[in-house]
MIVO-667252 format. One record per residue (C-alpha): residue in three letters; x, y, z. Coordinates in steps of 0.2 Angstrom, whole numbers, plus 5000, padded with zeros to 4 digits. Layout:
# residues N
ALAXYZ ...
# end
This chain:
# residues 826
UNK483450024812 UNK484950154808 UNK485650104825 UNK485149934824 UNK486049904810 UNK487650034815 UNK487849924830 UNK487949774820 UNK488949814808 UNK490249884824 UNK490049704832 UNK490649634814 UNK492149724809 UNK492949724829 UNK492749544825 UNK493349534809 UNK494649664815 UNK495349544830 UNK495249364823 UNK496849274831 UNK498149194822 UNK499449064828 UNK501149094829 UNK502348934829 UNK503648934841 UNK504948814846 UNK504048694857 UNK502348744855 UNK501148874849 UNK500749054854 UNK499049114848 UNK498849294848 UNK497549434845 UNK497649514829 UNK497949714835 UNK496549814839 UNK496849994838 UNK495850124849 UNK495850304850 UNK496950374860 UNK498050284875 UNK497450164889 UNK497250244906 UNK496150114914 UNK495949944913 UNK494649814926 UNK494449644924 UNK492749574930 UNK492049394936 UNK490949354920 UNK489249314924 UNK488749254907 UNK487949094904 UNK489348934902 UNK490549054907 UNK491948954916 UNK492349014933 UNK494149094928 UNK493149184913 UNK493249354915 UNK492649524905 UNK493949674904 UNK493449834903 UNK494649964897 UNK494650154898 UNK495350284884 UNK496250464888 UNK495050514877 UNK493550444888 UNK492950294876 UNK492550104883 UNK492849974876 UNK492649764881 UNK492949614878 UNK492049454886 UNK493449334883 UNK495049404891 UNK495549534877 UNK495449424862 UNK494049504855 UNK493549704859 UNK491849804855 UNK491649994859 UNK490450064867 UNK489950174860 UNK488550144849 UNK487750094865 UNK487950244876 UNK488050384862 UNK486450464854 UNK486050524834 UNK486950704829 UNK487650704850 UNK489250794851 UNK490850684855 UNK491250764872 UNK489450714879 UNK489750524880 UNK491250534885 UNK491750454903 UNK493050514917 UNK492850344927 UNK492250184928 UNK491450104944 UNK491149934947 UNK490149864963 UNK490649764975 UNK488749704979 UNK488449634961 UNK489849584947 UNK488249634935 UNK488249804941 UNK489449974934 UNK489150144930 UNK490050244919 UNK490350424924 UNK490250554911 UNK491050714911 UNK489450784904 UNK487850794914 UNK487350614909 UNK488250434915 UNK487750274909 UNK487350124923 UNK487249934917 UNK486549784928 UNK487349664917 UNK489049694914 UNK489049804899 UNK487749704889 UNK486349864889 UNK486650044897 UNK485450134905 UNK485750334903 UNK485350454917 UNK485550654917 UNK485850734934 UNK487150844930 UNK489150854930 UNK489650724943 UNK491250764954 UNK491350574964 UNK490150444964 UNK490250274978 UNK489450114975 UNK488750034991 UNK489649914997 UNK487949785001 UNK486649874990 UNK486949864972 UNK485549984968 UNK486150124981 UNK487550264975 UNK488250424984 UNK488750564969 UNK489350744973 UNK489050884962 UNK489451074963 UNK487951194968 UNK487851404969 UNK488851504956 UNK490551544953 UNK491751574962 UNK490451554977 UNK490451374972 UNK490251204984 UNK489951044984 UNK488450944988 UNK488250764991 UNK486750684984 UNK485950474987 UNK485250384973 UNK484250214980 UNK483650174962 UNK485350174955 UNK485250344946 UNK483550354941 UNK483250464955 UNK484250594969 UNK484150664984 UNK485050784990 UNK485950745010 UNK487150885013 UNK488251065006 UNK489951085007 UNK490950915008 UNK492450895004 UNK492550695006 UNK491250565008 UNK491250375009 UNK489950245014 UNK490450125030 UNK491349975027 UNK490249805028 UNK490849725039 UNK491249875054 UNK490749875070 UNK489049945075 UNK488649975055 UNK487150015046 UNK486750025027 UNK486450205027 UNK487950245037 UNK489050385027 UNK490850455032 UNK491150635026 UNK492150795029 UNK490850935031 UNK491151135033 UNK490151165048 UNK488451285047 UNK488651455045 UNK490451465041 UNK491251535024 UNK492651445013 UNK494251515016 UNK494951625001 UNK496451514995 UNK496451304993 UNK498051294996 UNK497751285015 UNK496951175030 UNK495251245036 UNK494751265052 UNK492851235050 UNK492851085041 UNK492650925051 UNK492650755050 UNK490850685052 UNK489850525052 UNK487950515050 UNK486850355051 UNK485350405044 UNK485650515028 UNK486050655035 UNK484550675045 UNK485550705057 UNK487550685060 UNK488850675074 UNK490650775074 UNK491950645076 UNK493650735072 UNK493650915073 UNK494551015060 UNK494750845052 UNK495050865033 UNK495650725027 UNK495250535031 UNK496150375023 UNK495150195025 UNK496550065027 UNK495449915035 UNK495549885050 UNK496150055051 UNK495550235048 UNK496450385050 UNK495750555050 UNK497050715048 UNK496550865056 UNK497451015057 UNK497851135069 UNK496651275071 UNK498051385077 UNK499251345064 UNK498451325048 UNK500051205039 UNK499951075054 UNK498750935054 UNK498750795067 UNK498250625064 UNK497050535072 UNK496850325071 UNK495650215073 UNK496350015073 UNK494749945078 UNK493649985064 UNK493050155070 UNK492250095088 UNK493850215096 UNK495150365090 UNK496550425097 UNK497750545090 UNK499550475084 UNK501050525090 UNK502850515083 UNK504450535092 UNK505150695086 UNK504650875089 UNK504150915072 UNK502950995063 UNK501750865053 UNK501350935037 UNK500350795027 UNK500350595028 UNK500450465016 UNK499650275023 UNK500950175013 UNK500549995018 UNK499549925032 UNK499549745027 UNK500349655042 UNK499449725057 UNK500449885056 UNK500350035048 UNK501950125037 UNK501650315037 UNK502650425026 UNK502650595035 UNK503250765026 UNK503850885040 UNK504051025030 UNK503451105015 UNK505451125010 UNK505550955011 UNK504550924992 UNK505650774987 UNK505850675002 UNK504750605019 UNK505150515034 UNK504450325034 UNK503650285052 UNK503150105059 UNK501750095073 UNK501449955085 UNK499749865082 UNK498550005087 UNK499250105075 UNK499350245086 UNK501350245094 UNK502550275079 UNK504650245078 UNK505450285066 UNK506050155052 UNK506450275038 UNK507450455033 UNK507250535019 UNK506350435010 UNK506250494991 UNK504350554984 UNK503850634971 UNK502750804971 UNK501050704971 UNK501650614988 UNK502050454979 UNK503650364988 UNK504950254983 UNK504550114996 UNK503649964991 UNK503349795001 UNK503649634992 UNK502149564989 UNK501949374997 UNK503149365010 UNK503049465026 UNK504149585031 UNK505049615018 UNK505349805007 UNK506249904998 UNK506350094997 UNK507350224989 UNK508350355000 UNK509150524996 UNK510850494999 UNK511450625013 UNK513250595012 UNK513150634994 UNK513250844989 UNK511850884981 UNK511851054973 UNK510551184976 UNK509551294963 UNK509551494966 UNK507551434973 UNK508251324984 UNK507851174979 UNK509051004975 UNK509851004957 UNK509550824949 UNK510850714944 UNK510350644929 UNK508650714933 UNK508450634950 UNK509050674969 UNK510750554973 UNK509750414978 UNK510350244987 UNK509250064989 UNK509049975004 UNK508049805008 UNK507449765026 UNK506949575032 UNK506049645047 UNK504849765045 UNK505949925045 UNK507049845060 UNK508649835049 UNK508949925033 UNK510549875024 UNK511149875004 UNK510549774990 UNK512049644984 UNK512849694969 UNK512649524956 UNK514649454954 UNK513949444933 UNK512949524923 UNK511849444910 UNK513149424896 UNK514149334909 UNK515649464912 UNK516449494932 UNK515449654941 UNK516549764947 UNK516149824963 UNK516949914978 UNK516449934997 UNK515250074994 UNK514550004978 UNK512849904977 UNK511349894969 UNK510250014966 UNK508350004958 UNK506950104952 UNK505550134962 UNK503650234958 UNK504450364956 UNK505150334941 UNK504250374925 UNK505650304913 UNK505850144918 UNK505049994925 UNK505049994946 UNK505249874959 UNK503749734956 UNK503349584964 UNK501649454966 UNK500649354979 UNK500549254969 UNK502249224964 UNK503149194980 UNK504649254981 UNK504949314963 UNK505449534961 UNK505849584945 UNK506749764942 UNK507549884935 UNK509049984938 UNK511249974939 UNK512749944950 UNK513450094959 UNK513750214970 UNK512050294966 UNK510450264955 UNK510750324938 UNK509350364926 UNK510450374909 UNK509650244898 UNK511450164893 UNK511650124913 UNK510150044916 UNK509749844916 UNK508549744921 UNK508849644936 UNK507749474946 UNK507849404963 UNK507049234968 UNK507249244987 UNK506349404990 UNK507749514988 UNK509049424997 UNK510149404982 UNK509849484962 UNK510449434945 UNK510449554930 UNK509349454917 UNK509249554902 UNK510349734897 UNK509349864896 UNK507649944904 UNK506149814902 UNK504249804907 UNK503649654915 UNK502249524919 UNK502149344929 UNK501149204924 UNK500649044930 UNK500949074948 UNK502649154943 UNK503249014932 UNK502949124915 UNK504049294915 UNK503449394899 UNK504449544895 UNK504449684881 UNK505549834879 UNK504850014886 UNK506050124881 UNK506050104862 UNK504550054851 UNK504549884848 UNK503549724837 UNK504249594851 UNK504149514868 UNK505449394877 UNK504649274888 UNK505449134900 UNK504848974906 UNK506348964918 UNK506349114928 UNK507849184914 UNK508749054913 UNK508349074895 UNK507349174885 UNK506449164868 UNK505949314857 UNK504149334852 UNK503649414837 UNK501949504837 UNK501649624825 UNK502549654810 UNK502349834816 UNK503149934830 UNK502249994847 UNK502750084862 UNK502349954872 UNK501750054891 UNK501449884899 UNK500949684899 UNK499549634912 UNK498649474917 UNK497149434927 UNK497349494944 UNK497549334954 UNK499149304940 UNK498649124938 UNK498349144920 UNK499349124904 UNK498449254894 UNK499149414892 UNK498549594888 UNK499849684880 UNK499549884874 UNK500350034869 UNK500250164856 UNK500750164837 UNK500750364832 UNK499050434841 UNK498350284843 UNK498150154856 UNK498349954852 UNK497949814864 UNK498449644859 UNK498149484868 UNK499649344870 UNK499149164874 UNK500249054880 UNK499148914887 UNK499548804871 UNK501748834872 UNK501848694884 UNK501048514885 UNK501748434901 UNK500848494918 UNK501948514933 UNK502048344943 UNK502548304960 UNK501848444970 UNK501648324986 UNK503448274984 UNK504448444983 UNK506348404980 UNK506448254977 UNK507148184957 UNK505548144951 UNK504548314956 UNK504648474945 UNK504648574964 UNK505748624978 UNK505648684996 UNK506048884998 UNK506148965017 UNK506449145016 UNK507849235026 UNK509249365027 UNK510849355031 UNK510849405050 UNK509949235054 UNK510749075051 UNK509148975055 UNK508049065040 UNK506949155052 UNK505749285047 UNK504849395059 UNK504849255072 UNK504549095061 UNK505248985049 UNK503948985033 UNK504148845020 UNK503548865003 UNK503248734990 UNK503748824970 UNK504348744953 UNK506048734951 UNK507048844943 UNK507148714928 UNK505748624926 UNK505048684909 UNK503048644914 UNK501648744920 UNK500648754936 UNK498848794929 UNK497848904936 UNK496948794949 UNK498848764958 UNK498748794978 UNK500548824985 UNK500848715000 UNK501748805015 UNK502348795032 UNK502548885046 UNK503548855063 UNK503948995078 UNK505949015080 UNK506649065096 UNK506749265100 UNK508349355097 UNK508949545093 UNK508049535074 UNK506449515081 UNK506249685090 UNK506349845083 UNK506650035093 UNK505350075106 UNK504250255102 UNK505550395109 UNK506950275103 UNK508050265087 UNK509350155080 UNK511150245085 UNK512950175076 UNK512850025085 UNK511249985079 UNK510549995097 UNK509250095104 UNK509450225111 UNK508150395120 UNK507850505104 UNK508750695110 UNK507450785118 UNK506150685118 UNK504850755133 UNK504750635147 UNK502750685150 UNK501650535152 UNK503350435160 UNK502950315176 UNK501450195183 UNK499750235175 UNK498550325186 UNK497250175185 UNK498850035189 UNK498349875195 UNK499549745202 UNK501049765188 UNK501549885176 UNK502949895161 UNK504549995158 UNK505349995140 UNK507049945138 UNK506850045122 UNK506549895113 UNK504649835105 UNK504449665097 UNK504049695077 UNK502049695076 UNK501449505067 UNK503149455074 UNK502949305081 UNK504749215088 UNK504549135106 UNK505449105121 UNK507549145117 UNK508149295121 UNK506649395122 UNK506849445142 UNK508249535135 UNK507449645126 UNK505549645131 UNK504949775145 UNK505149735163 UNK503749695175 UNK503649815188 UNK502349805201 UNK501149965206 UNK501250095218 UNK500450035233 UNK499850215237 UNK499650375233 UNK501050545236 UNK502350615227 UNK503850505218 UNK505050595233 UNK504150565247 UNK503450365242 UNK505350345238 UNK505950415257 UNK504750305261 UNK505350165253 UNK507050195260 UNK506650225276 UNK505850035276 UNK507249985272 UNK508150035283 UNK507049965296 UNK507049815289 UNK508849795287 UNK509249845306 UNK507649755314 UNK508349585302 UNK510249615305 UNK509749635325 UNK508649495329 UNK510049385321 UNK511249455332 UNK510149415346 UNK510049215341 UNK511849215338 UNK511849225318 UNK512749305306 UNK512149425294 UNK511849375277 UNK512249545269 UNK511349475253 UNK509749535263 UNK510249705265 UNK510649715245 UNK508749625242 UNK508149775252 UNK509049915242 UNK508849835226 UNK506949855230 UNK507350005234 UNK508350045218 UNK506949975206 UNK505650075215 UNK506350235211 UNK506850185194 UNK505250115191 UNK504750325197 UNK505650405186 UNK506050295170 UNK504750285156 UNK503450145160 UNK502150075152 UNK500449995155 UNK500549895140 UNK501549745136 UNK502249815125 UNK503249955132 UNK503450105127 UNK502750275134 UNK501150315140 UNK500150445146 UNK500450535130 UNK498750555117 UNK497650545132 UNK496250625120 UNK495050495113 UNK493450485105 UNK492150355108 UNK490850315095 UNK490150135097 UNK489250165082 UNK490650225070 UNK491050105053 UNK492250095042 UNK492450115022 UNK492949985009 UNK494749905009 UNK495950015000 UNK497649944995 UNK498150094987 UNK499150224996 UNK498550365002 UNK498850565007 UNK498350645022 UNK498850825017 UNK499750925004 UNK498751084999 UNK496951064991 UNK497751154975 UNK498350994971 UNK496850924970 UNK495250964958 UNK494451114966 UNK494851064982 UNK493550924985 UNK493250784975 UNK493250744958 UNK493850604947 UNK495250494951 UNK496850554940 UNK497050414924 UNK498250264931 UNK499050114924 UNK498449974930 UNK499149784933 UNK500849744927 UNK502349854931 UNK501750004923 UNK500450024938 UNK501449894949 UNK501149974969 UNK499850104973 UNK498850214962 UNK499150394964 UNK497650464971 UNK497250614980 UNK496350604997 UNK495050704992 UNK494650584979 UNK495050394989 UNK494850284975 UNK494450084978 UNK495150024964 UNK496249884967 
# end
């Protein structure tokens, strides 16, 4: 009855606590949640389909996580929240025992989440937070949800006593009433992905230590006898599928394994699968260098970016790769690429139109000073670092466009080496580059005008682009966080570097802005987040005041009365949309990776909304090849003249006709067309391989070519004779045919050739695993590293994922995570 009535008279004050009030506004009225104060800072915040009776379909329930571990939800998108904690703690219990490191939700059942606690206990719901049921089965490193089987869930959890420690990995089919233990020592595990090849629901991906082997002494290392292994049966029994694999990273279609080098303990090699497990090969790159660790960055357009550190002097910065579509051949797109110490990279894809990213670069013809240690002195706390934007997948890099104005409408001044420069992940003072799919074309970011990026406060503005980069404004002084609404057509914006009572929001894309009032205290307001699809006008605002943290919810559903009209007739005077076609300024003909898209959005002006049921209209048509649809070859690289040029040194192994060639082969010009590109016709002969035909027979390339000569020869006398004989002249074209065959015979011997279409070389990465039964994990859009030591991770294997911003800018790209601990959060 104590509790009964405890819980009740919780649920009372949170609601008395967050009753809303409405603020007038010209034009409209913003209603807003009275601030609801919790114990410490957000860290995590999810947002679930509601499954509540008369919910609407667009209802949703958010869940949000503390730094001190306490839950708390709301059932109506942040107007009103409850903790949870009369629901999950017992009498007299002790704080720390109900508190939770992570929160999983299933991809099975909407209903279904646990909360994992950093005790021995964790609390499981099958109705979205409504009722908890508590389960004891010690401290939980990692759990999995299945991805099919609500009830099933894979936990790991340390065995033997210290420092002789391990991890083992346990199955609960009864969602945590019950365990059962599978297998010691892993160091990674993951349940196959639904919808892999050759699948079954008790499939389970894991690195394993082999049998019999010990640890090795220090973390901070590769080890030999781990290995990466995949078992179909619960470990009944299990199957070696990477030796020495150590890492593994699920990008669907693609899965990559790293495995190091049992003879040099700081190199791995990665291994890729593009075809959801059924084959690996290992993946090569077109430089003799040692691979130290790898970060997946994106692998959204049938290709895979892969930051690769090649040295461990090399903290601060990676090379950015680009493979064909196996994922398996990589060119180079990138140097120097500027990271962090966690692995997390300045470049980031602009989300909703294909092709197009931006990413931060350590300025070599800068001077950077060096510290007695050896590593670079900052300026203003960061590495001389430039921006460049690419409208072809990593083909062409070239400087953002200074704006000719600022925001208060004075001239820019800007010489030749000047441009803008923005703040990427690696930030953490200001807001980085962010962009939606569901705001086409839209990037909002901070950042100056320069020679460099600065990180001074007084230099930094915040700057917009509507055509995906091609061309930026500055829209506000200052350093801003930032959030769309409405498919783009609501920009809400607070300040981040100073606390604050207000938000700015624009209806036309900053053309104006109006301040918003929302408390009559201040906040440090750390971000401004909406429902993930960002068709909604609600908002979720938090920060802290003092030690505390305060959400607040904004609405600004009620601000307008008039619905956007005339979606079917885009540009014409009596429809509030336009017409947009992405390009660059290479093409004339507003070509993007081989076509011409055309997108129906609001206009700049029109002060209306979308709702949240708007479908944008698009078009697409193929453009004719030219230069800007292909990018360098494997062993190839971009030279002064932006052609493509052999990379120095490069190893001709694996060059000439495959052993198994039948009819025609393929020789590189050193040219490969961008993967998903998708131009026709035009000049692509130019730059595609050439078609060679096969060796008819077998010998050696001198004596087939001697041969060949010889033939030739033959033929050119026998022809030039019997000519003679009938009293004709001798069409010395003939004789030139002959040679040319000749000629192309030997080149097609000793240049690089290819069996694929695509040119390039082959012959290299002949090692390949087969395993028709071998599945995937979930989709993970969140970047992820191959590498690094296992000191910086928790213990080396597993553990819960580090605490994140979500939504918004403040988590806007990836989610730092470890490898070790591959989150599927979103």
């Amino acid at each position: 009855e104590i509790r009964m009535a405890r819980r009740l008279l919780s649920a009372v004050l949170g609601a008395v606590v967050a009753v809303s009030c409405v603020a007038k506004v010209a034009g409209g009225e913003i209603s807003t949640s009275r601030p609801f104060l919790i114990d410490s800072q957000v860290v995590d915040m999810q947002w679930i389909n509601s499954t509540r009776k008369n919910a609407r379909p667009h209802d949703k329930v958010v869940f949000v996580r503390s730094a001190k571990g306490s839950i708390y939800r709301s059932t109506d998108d942040g107007l009103y929240w409850v903790s949870q904690k009369d629901k999950i703690a017992e009498e007299d219990e002790e704080p720390f025992q109900s508190r939770i490191q992570q929160m999983q939700f299933s991809k099975a059942n909407a209903d279904y989440a646990v909360m994992q606690g950093f005790s021995d206990v964790s609390w499981y719901t099958k109705d979205q937070g409504e009722s908890y049921h508590r389960h004891s089965f010690g401290a939980l490193v990692e759990m999995k949800l299945h991805p099919t089987n609500p009830e099933w869930v894979l936990a790991s959890k340390y065995e033997g006593e210290f420092p002789s420690r391990y991890l083992s990995l346990f199955v609960s089919v009864d969602f945590g009433k019950s365990w059962k233990k599978l297998v010691s020592n892993v160091f990674q595990f993951e349940w196959a992905d639904a919808s892999a090849k050759g699948r079954h629901e008790k499939t389970i991906y894991a690195c394993v230590r082999k049998a019999d082997t010990k640890p090795k002494k220090s973390f901070a290392s590769w080890d030999p006898n781990i290995d990466f292994v995949v078992s179909h049966d619960f470990f009944g029994s299990s199957k070696v599928i990477v030796e020495h694999g150590n890492r593994f990273a699920v990008h669907p279609p693609y899965w990559f394994v790293a495995a190091m080098n049992p003879e040099e303990e700081l190199e791995v090699k990665m291994w890729v699968s593009s075809d959801r497990g059924a084959t690996y090969h290992t993946s090569h790159f077109p430089y003799q260098l040692s691979e130290r660790s790898y970060r997946v960055v994106d692998s959204k357009e049938g290709s895979v970016f892969v930051q690769v550190t090649h040295s461990q002097r090399d903290m601060m910065f990676a090379n950015v790769y680009l493979s064909g579509e196996d994922g398996r051949m990589y060119s180079l797109t990138l140097r120097h690429v500027v990271k962090d110490f966690k692995g997390m990279s300045d470049f980031e894809r602009v989300n909703g139109v294909d092709g197009v990213y931006i990413a931060n670069t350590a300025d070599t013809d800068a001077k950077p000073q060096f510290t007695l240690a050896g590593g670079l002195q900052a300026v203003d706390g960061m590495v001389p670092t430039k921006t460049a934007i690419t409208f072809d997948k990593g083909g062409m890099w070239s400087p953002l466009k200074a704006p000719e104005k600022d925001s208060r409408g004075h001239s820019v001044h800007c010489d030749s080496k000047c441009s803008l420069h923005l703040n990427g992940k690696t930030s953490r003072r200001y807001g980085p580059v962010y962009s939606s799919p569901t705001s086409t074309g839209l990037i909002m970011a901070t950042g100056n005008v320069g020679h460099h990026l600065h990180a001074r406060a007084d230099e930094v503005n915040t700057y917009f682009s509507r055509d995906a980069g091609r061309t930026w404004e500055e829209i506000l002084k200052g350093s801003y966080i930032y959030e769309y609404g409405d498919h783009g057509a609501l920009m809400v914006l607070a300040d981040n570097t100073k606390a604050t009572r207000e938000v700015i929001y624009s209806w036309n894309e900053g053309l104006n802005w109006t301040h918003f009032e929302f408390w009559d205290h201040q906040i440090e307001v750390e971000n401004i987040i909406t429902e993930p699809t960002g068709a909604s006008q609600i908002f979720i605002i938090y920060g802290r005041r003092h030690d505390k943290g305060v959400l607040m919810q904004l609405n600004f559903e009620t601000l307008h009365e008039r619905r956007c009209l005339g979606v079917e007739s885009p540009g014409s005077d009596v429809s509030d949309y336009e017409e947009w076609t992405p390009s660059d300024e290479l093409r004339s003909g507003k070509c993007l990776l081989g076509r011409k898209v055309t997108y129906t959005r609001r206009k700049r002006a029109a002060r209306c909304f979308n709702g949240r049921d708007y479908d944008r209209k698009e078009s697409e048509y193929a453009c004719a090849c030219a230069r800007t649809d292909f990018e360098c070859d494997f062993g190839y690289q971009l030279n002064s003249q932006k052609e493509c040029e052999r990379v120095p040194d490069m190893p001709l192994a694996g060059f000439g006709a495959p052993d198994d060639c039948s009819g025609y082969f393929t020789i590189t010009r050193g040219y490969r067309k961008v993967p998903g590109d998708r131009c026709v016709g035009g000049e692509a002969s130019e730059w595609e391989p050439s078609r060679r035909s096969c060796p008819g027979f077998g010998g050696t390339s001198a004596v087939l070519l001697f041969v060949l000569s010889s033939l030739a020869a033959v033929l050119a006398v026998f022809t030039y004779s019997k000519r003679k004989e009938q009293g004709m002249s001798m069409p010395w074209q003939s004789v030139g045919d002959a040679l040319d065959f000749v000629k192309e015979g030997g080149r097609s011997l000793f240049s690089g050739a290819s069996s694929s279409s695509r040119g390039g070389y082959r012959g290299l990465g002949t090692e390949m695993l087969e395993d028709d039964d071998f599945g995937l994990g979930e989709d993970d859009d969140d970047a992820q590293v191959l590498g690094g030591s296992l000191a910086d991770y928790a213990l080396g294997g597993g553990g819960a994922a580090a605490p994140a911003s979500v939504g918004g800018t403040a988590g806007a790209g990836p989610i730092d995570v470890a490898i070790d601990l591959i989150s599927l959060d979103e």
